[in-house]
ZAVEX-787082 format. One line per 2 residues: for each residue x, y, z of N, C-alpha, C. Coordinates in Angstrom, 3 decimals, decimal comma, always signed. Layout:
<marlums>
X Y Z X Y Z X Y Z ~ ...
</marlums>
This chain:
<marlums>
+26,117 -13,864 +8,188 +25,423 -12,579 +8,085 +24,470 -12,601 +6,894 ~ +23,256 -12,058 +6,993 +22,506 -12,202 +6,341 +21,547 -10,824 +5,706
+21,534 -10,248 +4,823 +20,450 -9,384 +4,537 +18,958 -9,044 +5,340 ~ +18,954 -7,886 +5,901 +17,517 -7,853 +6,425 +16,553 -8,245 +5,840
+15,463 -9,131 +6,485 +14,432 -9,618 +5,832 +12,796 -9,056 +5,924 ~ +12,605 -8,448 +4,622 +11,238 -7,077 +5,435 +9,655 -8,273 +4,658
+9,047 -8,061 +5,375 +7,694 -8,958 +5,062 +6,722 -8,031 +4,428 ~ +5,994 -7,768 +3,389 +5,629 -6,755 +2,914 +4,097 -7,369 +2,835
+2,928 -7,076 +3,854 +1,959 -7,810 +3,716 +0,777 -7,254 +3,229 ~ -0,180 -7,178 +2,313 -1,511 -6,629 +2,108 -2,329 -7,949 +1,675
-3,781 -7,408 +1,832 -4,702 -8,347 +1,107 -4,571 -8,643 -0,781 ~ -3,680 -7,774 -1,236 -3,392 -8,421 -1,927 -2,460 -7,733 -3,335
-2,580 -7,450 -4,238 -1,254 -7,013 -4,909 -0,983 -5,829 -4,564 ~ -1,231 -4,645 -3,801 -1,013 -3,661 -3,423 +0,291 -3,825 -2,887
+0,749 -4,882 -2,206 +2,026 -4,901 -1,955 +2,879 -4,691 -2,782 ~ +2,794 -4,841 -4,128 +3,711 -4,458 -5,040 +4,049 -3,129 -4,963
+3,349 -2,388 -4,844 +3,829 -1,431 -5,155 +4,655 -0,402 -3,845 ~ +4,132 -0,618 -2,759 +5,443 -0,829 -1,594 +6,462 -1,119 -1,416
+6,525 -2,426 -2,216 +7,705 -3,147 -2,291 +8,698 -2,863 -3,489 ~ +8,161 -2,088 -4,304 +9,461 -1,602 -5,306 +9,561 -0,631 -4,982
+9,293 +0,074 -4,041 +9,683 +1,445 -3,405 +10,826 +1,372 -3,085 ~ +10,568 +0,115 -1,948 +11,539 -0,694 -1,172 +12,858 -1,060 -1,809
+12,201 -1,723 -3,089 +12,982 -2,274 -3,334 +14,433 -1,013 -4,002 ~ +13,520 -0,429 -4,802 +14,395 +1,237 -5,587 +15,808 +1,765 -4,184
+14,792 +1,788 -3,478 +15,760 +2,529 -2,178 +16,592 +1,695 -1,624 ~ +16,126 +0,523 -1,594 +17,110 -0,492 -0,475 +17,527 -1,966 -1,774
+18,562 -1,748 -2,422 +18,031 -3,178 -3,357 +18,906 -4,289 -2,437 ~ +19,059 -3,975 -1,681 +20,371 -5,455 -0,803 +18,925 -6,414 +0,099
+18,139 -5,117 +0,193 +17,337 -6,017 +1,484 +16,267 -6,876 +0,538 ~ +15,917 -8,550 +1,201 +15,616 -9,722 +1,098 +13,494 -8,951 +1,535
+13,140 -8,979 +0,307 +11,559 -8,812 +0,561 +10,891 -9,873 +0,312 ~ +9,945 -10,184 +1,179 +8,940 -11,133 +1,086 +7,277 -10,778 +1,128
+6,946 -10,405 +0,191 +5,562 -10,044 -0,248 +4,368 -11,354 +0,042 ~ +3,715 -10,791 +1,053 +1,962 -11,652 +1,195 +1,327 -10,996 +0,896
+0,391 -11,731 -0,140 -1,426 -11,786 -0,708 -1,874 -12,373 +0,105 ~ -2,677 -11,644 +0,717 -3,612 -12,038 +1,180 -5,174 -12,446 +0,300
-4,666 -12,962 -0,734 -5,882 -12,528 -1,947 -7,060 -13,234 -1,263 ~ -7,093 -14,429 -0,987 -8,201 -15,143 +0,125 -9,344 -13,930 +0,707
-8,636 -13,009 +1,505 -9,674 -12,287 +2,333 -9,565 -10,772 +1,839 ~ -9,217 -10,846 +0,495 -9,412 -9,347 -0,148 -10,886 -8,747 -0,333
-11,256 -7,679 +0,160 -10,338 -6,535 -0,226 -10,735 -6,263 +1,448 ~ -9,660 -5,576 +2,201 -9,292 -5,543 +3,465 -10,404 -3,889 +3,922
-10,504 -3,181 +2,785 -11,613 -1,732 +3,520 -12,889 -2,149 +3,180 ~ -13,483 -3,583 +3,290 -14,934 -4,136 +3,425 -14,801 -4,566 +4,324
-13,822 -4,647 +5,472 -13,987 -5,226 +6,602 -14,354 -4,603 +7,709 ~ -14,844 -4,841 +9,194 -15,539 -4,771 +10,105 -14,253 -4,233 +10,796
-14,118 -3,427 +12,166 -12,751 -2,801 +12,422 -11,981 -3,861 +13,181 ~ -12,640 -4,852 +14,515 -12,528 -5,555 +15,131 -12,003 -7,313 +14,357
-12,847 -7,450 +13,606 -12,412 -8,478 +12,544 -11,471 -8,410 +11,769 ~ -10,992 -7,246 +11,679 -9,424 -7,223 +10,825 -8,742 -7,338 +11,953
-8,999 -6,808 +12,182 -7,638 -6,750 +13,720 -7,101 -8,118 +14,445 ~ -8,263 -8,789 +14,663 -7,961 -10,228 +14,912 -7,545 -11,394 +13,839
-7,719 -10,880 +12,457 -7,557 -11,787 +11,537 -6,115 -11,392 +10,735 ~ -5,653 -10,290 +11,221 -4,162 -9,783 +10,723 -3,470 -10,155 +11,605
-3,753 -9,460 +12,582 -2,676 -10,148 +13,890 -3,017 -12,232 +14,015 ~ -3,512 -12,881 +14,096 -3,401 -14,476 +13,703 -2,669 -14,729 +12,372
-2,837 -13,859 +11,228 -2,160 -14,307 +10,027 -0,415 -14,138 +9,843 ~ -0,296 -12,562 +11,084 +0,864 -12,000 +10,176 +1,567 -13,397 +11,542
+1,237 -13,381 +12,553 +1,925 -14,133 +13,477 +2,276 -15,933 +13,015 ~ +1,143 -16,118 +12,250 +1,497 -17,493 +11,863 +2,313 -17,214 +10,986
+2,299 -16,512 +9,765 +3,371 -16,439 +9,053 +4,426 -16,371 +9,351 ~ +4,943 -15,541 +10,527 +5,996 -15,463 +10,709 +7,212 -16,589 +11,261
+5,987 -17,462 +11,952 +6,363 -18,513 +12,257 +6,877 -19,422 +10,851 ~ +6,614 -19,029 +10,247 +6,897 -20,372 +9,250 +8,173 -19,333 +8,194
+7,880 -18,131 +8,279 +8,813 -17,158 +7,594 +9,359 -15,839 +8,304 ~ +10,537 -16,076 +8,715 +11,011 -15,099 +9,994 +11,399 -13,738 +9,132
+11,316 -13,051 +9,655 +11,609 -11,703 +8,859 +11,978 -10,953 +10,125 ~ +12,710 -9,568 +9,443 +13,366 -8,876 +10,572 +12,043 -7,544 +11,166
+11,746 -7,139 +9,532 +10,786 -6,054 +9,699 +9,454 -6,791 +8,894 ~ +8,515 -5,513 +9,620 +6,931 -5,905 +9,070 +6,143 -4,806 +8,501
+6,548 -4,418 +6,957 +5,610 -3,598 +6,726 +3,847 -4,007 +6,228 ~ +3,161 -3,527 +7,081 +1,952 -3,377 +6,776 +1,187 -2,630 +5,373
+1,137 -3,148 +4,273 +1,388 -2,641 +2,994 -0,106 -2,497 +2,900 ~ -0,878 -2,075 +3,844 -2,482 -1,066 +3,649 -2,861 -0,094 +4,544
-3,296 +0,891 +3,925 -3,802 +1,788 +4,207 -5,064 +2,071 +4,901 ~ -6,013 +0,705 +4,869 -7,461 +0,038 +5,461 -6,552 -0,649 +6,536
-5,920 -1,321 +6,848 -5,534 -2,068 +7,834 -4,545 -1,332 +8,626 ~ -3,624 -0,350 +8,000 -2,652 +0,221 +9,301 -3,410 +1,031 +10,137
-4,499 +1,989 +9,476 -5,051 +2,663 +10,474 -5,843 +2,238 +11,582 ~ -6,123 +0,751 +11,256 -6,756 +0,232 +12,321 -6,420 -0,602 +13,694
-5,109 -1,991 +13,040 -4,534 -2,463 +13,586 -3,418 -2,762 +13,940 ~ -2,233 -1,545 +13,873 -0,980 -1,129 +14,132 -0,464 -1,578 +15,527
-1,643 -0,849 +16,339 -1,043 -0,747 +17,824 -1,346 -1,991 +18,340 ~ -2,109 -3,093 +18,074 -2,704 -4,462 +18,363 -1,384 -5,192 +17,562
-1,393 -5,059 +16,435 +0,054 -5,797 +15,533 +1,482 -5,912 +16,573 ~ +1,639 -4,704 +16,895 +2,742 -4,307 +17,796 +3,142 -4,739 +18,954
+1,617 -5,045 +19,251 +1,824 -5,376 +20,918 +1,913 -6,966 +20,997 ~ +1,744 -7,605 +19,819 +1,939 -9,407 +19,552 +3,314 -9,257 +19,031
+3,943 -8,417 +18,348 +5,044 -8,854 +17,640 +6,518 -8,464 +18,420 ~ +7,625 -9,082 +18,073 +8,911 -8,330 +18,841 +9,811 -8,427 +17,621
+8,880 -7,474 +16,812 +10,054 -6,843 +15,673 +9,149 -5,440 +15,375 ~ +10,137 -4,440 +14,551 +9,344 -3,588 +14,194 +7,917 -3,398 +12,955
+7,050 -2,900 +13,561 +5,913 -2,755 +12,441 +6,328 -1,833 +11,345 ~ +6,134 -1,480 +10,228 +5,941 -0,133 +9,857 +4,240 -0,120 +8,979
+3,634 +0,815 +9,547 +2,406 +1,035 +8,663 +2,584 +1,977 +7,445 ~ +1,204 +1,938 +6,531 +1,233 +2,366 +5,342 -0,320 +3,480 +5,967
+0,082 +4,818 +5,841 -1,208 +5,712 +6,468 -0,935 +6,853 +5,170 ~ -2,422 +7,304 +4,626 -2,424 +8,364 +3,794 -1,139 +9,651 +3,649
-0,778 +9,904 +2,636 +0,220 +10,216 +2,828 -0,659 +12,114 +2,520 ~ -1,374 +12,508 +3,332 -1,847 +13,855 +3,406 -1,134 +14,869 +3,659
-0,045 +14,801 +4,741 +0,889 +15,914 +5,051 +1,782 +16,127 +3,720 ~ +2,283 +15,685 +3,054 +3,048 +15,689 +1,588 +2,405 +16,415 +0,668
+0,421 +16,116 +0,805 -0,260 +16,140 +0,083 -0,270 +17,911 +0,121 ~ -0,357 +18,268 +1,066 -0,613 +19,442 +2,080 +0,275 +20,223 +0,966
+1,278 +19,598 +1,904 +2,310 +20,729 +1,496 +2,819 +20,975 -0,374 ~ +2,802 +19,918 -0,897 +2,773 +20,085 -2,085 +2,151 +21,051 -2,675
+0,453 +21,116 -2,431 -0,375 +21,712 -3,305 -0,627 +23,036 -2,987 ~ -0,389 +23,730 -4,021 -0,822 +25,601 -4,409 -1,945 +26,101 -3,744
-2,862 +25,529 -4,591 -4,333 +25,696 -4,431 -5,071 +25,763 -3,646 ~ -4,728 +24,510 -2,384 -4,983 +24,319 -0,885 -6,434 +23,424 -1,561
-6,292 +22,918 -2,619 -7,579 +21,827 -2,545 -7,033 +20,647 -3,171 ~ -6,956 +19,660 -1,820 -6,359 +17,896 -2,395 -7,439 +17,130 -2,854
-6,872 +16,032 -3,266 -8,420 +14,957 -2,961 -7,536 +13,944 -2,344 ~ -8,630 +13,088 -1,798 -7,811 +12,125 -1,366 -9,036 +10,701 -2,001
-8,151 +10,021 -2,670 -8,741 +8,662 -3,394 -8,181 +7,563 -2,204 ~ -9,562 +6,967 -2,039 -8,861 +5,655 -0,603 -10,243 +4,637 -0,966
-10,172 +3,671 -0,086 -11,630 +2,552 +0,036 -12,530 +3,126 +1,102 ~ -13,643 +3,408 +1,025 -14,723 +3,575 +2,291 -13,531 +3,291 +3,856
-13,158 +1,886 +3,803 -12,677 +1,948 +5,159 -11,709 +2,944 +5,553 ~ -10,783 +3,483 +4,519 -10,032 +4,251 +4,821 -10,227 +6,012 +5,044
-11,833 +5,891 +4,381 -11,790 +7,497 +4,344 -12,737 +7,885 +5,729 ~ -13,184 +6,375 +5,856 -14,066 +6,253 +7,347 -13,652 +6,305 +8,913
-12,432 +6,348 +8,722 -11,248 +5,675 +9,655 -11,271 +7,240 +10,363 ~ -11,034 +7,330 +11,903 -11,200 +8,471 +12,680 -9,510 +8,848 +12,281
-8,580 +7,658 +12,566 -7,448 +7,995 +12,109 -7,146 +8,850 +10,775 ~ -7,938 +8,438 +9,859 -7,478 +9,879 +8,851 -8,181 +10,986 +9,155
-9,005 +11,350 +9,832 -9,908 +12,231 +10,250 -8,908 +13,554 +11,121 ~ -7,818 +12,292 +11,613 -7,230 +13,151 +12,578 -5,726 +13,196 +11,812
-5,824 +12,772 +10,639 -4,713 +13,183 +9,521 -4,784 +14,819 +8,629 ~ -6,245 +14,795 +8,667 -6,375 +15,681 +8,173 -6,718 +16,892 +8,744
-6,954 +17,177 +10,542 -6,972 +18,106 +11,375 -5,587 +18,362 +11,766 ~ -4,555 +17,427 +11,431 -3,168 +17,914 +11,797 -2,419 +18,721 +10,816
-2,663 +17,692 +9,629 -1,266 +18,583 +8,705 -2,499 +19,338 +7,778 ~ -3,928 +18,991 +7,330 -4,208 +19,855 +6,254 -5,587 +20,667 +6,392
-5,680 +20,935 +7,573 -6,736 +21,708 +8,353 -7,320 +23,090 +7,237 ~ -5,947 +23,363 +6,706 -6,333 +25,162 +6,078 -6,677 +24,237 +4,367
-6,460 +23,213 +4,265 -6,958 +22,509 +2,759 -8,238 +22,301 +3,148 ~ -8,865 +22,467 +1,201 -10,371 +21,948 +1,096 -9,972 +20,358 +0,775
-10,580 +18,891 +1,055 -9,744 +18,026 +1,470 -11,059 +17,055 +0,478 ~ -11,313 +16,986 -0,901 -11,897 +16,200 -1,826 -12,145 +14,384 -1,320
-12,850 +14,388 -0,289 -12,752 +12,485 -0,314 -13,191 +11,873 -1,333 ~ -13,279 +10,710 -2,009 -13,315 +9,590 -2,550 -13,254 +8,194 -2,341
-14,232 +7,623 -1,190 -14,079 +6,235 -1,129 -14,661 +5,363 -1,616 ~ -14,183 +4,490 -2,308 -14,269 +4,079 -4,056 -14,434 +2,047 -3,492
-15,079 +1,692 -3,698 -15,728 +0,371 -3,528 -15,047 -0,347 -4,652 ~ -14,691 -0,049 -5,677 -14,552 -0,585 -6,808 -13,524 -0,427 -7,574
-12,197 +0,449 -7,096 -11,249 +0,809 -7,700 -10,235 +0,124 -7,775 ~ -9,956 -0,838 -5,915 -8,917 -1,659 -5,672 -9,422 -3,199 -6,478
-10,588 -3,487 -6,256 -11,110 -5,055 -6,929 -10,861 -4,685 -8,181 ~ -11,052 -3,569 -8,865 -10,504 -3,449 -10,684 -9,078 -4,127 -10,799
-8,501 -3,305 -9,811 -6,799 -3,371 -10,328 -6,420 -4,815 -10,074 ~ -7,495 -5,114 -8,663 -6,450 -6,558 -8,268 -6,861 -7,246 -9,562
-8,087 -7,349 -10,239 -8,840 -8,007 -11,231 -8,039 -8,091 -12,578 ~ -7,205 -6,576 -12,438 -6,559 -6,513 -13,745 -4,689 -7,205 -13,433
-4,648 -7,102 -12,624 -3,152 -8,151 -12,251 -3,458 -9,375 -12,468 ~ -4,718 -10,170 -11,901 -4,650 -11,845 -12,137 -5,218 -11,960 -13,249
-6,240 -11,113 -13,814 -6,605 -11,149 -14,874 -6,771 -11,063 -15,850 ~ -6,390 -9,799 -16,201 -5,971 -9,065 -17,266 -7,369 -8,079 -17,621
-8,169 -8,113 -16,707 -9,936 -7,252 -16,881 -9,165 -5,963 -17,136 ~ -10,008 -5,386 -18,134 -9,729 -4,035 -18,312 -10,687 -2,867 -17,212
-10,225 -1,882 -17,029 -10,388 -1,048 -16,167 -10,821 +0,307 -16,048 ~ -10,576 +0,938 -17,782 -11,159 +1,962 -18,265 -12,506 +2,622 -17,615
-13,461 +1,607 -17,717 -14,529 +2,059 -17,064 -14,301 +2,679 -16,016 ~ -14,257 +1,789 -15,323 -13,870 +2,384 -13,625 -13,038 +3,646 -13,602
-12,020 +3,640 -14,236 -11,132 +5,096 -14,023 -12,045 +6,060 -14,553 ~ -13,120 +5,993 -15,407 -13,921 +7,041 -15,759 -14,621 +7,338 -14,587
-15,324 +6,436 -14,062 -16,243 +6,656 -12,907 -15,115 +7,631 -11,287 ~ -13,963 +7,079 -11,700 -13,155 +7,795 -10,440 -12,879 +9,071 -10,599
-12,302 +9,685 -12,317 -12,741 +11,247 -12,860 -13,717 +11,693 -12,506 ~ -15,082 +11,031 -12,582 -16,090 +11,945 -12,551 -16,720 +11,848 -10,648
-16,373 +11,077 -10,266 -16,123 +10,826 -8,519 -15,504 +12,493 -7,951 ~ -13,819 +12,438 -8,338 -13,228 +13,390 -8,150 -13,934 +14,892 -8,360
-14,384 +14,665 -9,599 -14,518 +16,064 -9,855 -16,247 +16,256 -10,085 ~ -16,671 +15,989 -8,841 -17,867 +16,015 -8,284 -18,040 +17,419 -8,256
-17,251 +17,675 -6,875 -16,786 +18,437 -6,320 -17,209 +19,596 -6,394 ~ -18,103 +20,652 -5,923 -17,944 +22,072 -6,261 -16,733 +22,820 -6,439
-15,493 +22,740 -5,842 -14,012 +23,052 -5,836 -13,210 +22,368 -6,948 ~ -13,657 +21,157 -7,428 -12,800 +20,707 -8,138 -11,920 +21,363 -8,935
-12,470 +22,039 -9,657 -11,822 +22,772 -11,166 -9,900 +23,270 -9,973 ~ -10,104 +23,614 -9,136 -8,946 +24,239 -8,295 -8,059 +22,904 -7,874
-8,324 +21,511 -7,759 -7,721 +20,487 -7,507 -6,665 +20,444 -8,140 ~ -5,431 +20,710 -7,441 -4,458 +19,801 -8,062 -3,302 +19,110 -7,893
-3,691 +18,521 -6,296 -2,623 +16,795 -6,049 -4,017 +16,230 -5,790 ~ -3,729 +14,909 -5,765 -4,855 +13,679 -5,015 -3,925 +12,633 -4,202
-3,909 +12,095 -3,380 -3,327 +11,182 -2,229 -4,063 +9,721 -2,995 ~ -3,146 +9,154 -3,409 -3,539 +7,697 -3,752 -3,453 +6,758 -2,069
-4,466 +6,607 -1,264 -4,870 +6,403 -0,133 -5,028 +4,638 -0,219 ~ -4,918 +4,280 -1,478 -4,698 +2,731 -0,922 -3,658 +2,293 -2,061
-2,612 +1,103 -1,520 -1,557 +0,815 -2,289 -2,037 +0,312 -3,523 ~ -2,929 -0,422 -3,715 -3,185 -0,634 -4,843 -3,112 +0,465 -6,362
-3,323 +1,333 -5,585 -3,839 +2,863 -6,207 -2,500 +3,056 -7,084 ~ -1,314 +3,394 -6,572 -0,411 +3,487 -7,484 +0,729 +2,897 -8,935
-0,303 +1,668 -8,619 +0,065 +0,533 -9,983 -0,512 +0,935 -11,190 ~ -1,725 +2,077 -11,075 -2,442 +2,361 -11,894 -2,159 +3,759 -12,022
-0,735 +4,772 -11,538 -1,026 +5,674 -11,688 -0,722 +6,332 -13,099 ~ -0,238 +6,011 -14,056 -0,151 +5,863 -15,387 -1,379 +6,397 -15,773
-2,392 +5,658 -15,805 -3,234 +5,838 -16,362 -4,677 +7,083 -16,086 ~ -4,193 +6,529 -14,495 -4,594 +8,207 -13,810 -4,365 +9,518 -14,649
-2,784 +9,291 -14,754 -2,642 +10,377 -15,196 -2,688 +11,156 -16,382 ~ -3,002 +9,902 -17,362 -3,375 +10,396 -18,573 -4,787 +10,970 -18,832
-5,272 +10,166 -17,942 -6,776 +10,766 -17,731 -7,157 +12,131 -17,057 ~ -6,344 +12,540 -15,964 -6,197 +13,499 -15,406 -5,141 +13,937 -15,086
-4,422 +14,719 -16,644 -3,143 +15,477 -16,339 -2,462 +16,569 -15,549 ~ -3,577 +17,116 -15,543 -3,431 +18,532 -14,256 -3,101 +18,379 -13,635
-3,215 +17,332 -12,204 -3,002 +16,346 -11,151 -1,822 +15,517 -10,836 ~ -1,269 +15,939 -9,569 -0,161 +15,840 -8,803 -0,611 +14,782 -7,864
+0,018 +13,502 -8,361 -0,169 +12,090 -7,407 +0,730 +11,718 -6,748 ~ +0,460 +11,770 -5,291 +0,894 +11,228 -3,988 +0,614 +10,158 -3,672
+1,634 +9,632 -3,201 +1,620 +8,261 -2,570 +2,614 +7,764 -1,573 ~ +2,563 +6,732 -0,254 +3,439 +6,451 +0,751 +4,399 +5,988 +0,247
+5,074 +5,493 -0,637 +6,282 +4,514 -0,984 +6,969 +5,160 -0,440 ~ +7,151 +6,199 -1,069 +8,832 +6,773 -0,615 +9,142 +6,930 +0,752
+8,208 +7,477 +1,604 +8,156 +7,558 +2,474 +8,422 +6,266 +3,560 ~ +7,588 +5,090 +3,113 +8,016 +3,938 +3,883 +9,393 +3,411 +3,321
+9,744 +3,161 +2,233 +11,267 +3,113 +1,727 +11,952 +3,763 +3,109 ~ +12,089 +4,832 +3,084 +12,798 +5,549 +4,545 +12,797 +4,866 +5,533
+11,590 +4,935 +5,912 +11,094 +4,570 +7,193 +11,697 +3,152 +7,467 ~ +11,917 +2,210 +6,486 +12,450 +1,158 +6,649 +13,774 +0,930 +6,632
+14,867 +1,754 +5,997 +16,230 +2,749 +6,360 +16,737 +2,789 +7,507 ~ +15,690 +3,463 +8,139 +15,730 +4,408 +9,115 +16,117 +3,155 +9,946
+14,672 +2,172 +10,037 +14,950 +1,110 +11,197 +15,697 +0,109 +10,803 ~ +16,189 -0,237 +9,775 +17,249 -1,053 +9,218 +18,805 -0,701 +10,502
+18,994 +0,928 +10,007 +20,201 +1,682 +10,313 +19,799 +1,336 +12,129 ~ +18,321 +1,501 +12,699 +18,304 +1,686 +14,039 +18,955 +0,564 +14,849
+18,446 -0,540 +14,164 +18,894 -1,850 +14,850 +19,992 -2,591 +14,302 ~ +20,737 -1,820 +13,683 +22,055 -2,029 +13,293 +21,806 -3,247 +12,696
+20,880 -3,851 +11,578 +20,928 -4,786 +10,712 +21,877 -4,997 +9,412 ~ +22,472 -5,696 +9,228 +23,343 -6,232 +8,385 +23,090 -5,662 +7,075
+23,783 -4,624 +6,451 +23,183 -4,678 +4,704 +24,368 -4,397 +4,157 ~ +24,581 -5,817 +3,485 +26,019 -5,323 +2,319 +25,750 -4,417 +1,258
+27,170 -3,856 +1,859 +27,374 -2,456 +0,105 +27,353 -2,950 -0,983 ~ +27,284 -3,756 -1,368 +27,862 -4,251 -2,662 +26,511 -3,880 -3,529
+26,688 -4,744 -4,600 +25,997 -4,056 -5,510 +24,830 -5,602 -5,934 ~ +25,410 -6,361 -5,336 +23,816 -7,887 -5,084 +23,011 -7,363 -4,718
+21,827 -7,774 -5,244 +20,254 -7,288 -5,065 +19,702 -8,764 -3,928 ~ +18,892 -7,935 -3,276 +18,114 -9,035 -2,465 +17,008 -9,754 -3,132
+16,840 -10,839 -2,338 +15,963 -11,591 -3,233 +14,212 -11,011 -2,823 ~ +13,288 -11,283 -3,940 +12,412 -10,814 -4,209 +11,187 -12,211 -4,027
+10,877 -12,226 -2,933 +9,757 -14,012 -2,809 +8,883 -13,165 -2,800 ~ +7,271 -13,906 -3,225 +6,101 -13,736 -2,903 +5,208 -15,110 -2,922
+4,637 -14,515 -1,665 +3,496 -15,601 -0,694 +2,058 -15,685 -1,354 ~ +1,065 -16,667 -1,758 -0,370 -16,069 -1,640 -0,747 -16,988 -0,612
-1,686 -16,569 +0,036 -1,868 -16,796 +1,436 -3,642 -17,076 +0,641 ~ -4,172 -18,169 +1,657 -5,033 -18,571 +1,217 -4,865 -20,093 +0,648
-6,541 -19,867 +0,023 -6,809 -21,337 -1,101 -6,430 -20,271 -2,944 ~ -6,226 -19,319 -2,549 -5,785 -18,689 -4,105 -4,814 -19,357 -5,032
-4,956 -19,265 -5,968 -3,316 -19,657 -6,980 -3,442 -18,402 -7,807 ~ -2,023 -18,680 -7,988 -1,509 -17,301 -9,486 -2,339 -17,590 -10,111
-2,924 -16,873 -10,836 -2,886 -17,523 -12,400 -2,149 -17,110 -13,080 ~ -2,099 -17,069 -14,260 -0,894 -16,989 -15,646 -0,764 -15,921 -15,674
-1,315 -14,934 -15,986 -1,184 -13,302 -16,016 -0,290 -12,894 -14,971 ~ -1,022 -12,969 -13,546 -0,160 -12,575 -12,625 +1,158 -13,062 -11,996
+1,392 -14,442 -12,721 +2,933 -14,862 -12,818 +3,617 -14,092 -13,587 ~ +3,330 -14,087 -14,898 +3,627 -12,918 -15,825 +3,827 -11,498 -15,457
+3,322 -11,072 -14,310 +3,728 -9,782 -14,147 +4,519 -10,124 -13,166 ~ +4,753 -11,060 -12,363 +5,566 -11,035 -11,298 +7,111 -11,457 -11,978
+7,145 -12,108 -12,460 +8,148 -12,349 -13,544 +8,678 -11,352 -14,300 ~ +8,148 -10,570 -14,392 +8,438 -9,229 -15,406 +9,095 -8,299 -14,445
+8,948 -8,562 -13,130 +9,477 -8,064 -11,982 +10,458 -8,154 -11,016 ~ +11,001 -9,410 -12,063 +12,170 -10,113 -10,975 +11,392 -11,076 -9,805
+9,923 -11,290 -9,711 +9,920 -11,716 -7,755 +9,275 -13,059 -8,490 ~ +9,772 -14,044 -7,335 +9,753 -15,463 -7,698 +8,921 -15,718 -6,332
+7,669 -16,349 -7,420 +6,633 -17,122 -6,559 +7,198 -18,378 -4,986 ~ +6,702 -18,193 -3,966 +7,095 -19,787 -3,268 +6,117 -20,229 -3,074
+6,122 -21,385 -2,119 +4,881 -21,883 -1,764 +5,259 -21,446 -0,122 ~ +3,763 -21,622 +0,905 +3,530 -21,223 +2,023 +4,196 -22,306 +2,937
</marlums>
């Protein structure tokens, strides 16, 4: 008997922060985190070209690394290629989609923002996120070209980022409504590695994000298919993949290390 094995895949460190969701809620289950750092950043892509280049990747991988579940650890890629993922795979998907209904309901004011990449704020799928649960909200977009390449920049690299978070303050609070803002939907995983600093910058502000939510969701289907998870109090092991011609570099061993998750090779 063996610990469920969940595959936690994005273009690239955004998975982290999925995966300690995961990990907080479920510590028995066996995660295996892919970078896709090679073909980052995944909301510059074409809709049709992701779709075919996720579904070939996550399928070869799997071949070489079997896992029970498949979370899709982006927010640019679940809205696009979920139902194509699904229909190649015979395990469960789980996607990572704006977490707006939370957003909804959280906020007083009835004015969110939602911080995501162009692909995600472009996506008909959030379009129809936000005619379901937050129709009576004024609904602040932000699709930010430059926010996820900072952070990934500042994991392998150590680039500082300041700038950019200035430019995302003054993004936000464009806004004729702004001054009334107060949650924002961190709309791509990357987004919440940095929310620290968000928030020092903008304290007023109530930040949302999917973790918790997929944590569940992966529970949920753990419990559905009656997968194996000892009570005990052993933690599952913590691998990560980079997929590609990429290597760590030193920094981002260093943070992965600081994290418990031990590099493999492909």
């Amino acid at each position: 008997m063996h610990a469920p094995r969940v595959l936690i895949f994005d273009s690239g460190v955004g998975s982290l922060s999925i995966g300690a969701a995961i990990h907080e809620f479920i510590p028995q289950a066996n995660l295996l985190y892919a970078m896709d750092h090679g073909r980052f950043p995944y909301g510059e892509w074409q809709e049709d070209a992701l779709v075919t280049h996720i579904g070939q990747t996550v399928t070869a991988l799997l071949q070489r690394h079997p896992a029970d579940i498949v979370v899709m650890a982006c927010n640019s890629a679940s809205t696009a290629v979920l139902p194509a993922l699904r229909s190649v795979l015979n395990i469960p998907v789980v996607g990572v989609v704006p977490a707006i209904k939370p957003a909804a309901l959280h906020s007083r004011s009835g004015v969110i923002g939602l911080l995501a990449t162009p692909g995600t704020v472009g996506r008909a799928y959030t379009a129809q996120l936000i005619e379901d649960f937050a129709s009576q909200c004024c609904v602040v977009s932000v699709g930010s070209r430059i926010l996820a390449p900072a952070i990934e920049s500042l994991f392998w690299n150590n680039t500082a980022i300041d700038e950019v978070l200035l430019e995302i303050k003054a993004a936000l609070y464009a806004h004729p409504r702004s001054a009334e803002m107060d949650t924002v939907v961190l709309a791509c995983t990357h987004f919440p590695l940095i929310q620290k600093p968000l928030a020092e910058l903008m304290p007023a502000i109530s930040w949302i994000d999917s973790g918790e939510a997929i944590a569940r969701r992966v529970m949920h289907i753990i419990k559905e298919f009656n997968l194996p998870l000892n009570s005990d109090s052993e933690e599952g092991n913590q691998e990560v993949l980079i997929l590609g011609e990429a290597r760590a570099t030193p920094m981002l061993k260093e943070r992965l290390e600081a994290s418990s998750l031990r590099l493999i090779d492909y």
